[in-house]
C-alpha positions, 0 to 999 in steps of 0.5 A: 500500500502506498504512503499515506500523504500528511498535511504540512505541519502548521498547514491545516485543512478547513473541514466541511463543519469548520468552513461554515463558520468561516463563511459566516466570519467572512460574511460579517466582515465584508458586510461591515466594511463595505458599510463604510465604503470599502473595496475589495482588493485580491494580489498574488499570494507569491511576491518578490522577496525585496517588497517584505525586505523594504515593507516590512523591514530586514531586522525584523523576525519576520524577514530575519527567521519566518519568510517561506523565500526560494529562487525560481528557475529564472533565478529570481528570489520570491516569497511567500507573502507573510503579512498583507500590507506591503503587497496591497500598497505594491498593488495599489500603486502599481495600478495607480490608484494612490498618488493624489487619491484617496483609498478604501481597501480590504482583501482576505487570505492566506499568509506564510510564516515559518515558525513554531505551530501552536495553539492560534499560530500556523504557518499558512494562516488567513487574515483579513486587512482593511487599509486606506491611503491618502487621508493622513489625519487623524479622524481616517485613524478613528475610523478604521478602529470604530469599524473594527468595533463595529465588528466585534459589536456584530460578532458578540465580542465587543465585552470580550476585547480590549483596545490598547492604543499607543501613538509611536511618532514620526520616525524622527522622534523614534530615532532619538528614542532608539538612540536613548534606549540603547545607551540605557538598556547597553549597561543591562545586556546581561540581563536581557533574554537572548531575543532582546540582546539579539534586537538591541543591535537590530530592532531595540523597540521590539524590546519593550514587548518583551515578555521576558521577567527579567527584561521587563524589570529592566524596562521598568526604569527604561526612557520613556517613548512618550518624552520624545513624542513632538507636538504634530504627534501628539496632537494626532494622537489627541484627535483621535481619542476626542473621536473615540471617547465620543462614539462611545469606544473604550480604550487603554493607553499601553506605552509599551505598544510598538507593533513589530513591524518597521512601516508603522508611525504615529498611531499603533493599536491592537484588540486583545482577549483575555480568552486565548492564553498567550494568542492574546491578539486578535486584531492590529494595526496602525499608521505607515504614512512612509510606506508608499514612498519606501515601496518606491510610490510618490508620498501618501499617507496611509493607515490600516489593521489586519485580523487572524480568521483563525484566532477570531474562529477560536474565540467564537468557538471559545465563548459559544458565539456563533449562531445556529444559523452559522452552522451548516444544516439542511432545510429540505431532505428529498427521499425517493424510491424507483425510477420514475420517482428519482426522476420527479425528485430532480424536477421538485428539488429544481423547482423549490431552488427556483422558487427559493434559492436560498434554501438548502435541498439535498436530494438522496443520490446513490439508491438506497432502501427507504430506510436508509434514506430516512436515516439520512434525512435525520442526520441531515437536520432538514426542517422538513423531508420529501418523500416519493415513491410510485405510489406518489407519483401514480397519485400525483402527491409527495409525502411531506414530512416536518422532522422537528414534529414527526408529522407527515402530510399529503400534497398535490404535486404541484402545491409542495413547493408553494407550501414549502416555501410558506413554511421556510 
């Protein structure tokens, strides 16, 4: 017998009882979005390597330790995409829609990373981004993030996450940081974790997200990011709470909130749950007003976040939120026995999808006695169950069965798909 063939480790299959409530998930977020406005964009999952080198930033971990890169037969180095941005405003720009424009975008799919598999955390996982270009105030900024509660008021989850919002400044005011930083954190090296030690000579922002004890009791006496945050800055940042604060939208001030990705500036944001142990977040993101310009487009201000479909399924899952109408079921299960009668159950079944699309009819393929084909129907779920043989059809009637009550009825015919489609 031949090798079985396994999944990737960290690449999962979506199975047929887990892909309904994906649809469901990605339903509700294109239903909101496009309430705002916003467009959907769909790029290549394969890109040249030097836009996540330029976009993302060479010293980050993702560049440095989790890009999925290989050279093609021509030579040229290409990855994986391992995070949306940077290919949505490649995209954008390459088709011209950034320069003197404003944008609203969002695309959805699979990204690339190579790292440990855990809980909330794969190597081919899906996210969904919303971005917006050409509007470099800070109401743009309110109003992705009043979307994004939007959402979670739509899901159930808005009790169930946190906003952490921190303002990092222009890249001016980070330089000085990084500078007062290093010279301080310097004198400590020795007591930071091997991850920090690595990035004090390569990325020391990322330090302050450490989760390392020892490292956070050397942050505790750190400089802090806010004393070098200028006036432009902070009163973008101002702003924005004056929007937030009136639309009703809760908030914390984490000063430690960096993002770990080079592009962001000024305003920094995520959502987190206590709900999922250390996967804590489920939605990020941010201003990146220099990206455009870095990827080699004309200077556009932009700003956008980015949410993992898989960490949003098992926080559904996790509080019990999603609602049976989510979940796959049938609406009519059609039975049939003999010749003559399969043929009349394509014909009905064509009928009622008709008249009414939207229902769920399955119809028995593959023969069967009646038995069987009623223990089908039960497992199917189906509100009501269809029921033809040759007595049926030398009478002109279909037996309809309602399986929440056990009660079964005789119909003309031509009257089951008007009775049906008053009853569903």
């Amino acid at each position: 017998m031949a090798r079985k063939i396994q999944a990737i480790r960290g690449m999962n299959d979506i199975l047929p009882d887990q892909s309904s409530v994906w649809l469901y998930l990605e339903k509700t977020v294109a239903d909101v979005v496009k309430s705002y406005g916003y467009q959907q964009i769909r790029f290549p999952i394969v890109e040249n390597t030097d836009l996540f080198k330029r976009g993302v930033g060479e010293t980050t971990d993702i560049v440095e330790k989790e890009m999925y890169t290989f050279n093609d037969r021509n030579g040229e180095s290409l990855t994986l995409r391992p995070e949306g941005t940077a290919s949505c405003v490649r995209a954008a720009d390459q088709a011209g829609l950034l320069f003197n424009q404003t944008q609203r975008l969002w695309y959805m799919g699979p990204m690339f990373r190579y790292e440990r598999p855990q809980k909330g955390r794969y190597r081919q996982f899906h996210q969904i981004g919303v971005e917006s270009f050409g509007m470099g105030t800070a109401d743009i900024d309110a109003e992705l993030i009043i979307l994004s509660a939007r959402l979670w008021q739509k899901l159930g989850l808005l009790g169930q996450v946190e906003l952490q919002l921190n303002t990092i400044g222009l890249a001016s005011e980070r330089e000085a940081y990084k500078t007062a930083l290093v010279d301080y954190l310097t004198q400590f090296k020795d007591q930071l974790d091997e991850d920090s030690q690595r990035r004090l000579d390569t990325n020391p922002l990322r330090i302050l997200d450490s989760k390392d004890e020892s490292t956070q009791s050397v942050l505790k006496e750190a400089p802090s990011l806010e004393d070098f945050i200028g006036e432009e800055s902070q009163s973008h940042f101002e702003r924005l709470q004056t929007i937030l604060k009136a639309n009703g939208i809760s908030y914390v001030i984490n000063r430690r909130l960096v993002r770990g990705l080079d592009y962001y500036g000024k305003t920094v944001f995520e959502w987190v749950t206590s709900h999922l142990g250390a996967q804590a977040t489920v939605c990020a993101g941010g201003r990146y007003d220099g990206l455009v310009e870095q990827l080699g487009g004309k200077p556009t201000p932009a700003v956008g976040f980015a949410m993992g479909i898989e960490r949003l399924v098992l926080l559904l899952e996790t509080l019990d939120l999603i609602p049976q109408s989510a979940k796959f079921s049938a609406d009519v299960f059609v039975v049939s026995i003999g010749d003559d009668a399969e043929v009349a159950s394509f014909v009905l079944a064509e009928k009622l999808r008709e008249v009414s699309p939207n229902l769920v009819i399955l119809r028995h393929c593959g023969g069967g006695s009646f038995k069987n084909q009623m223990k089908k129907a039960d497992k199917s779920e189906a509100r009501f169950t269809l029921i033809l043989g040759q007595d049926e059809i030398d009478q002109g009637i279909c037996q309809v069965k309602d399986m929440s009550t056990g009660e079964q009825q005789s119909h003309p015919l031509h009257d089951v798909v008007a009775y049906l489609n008053s009853k569903l």
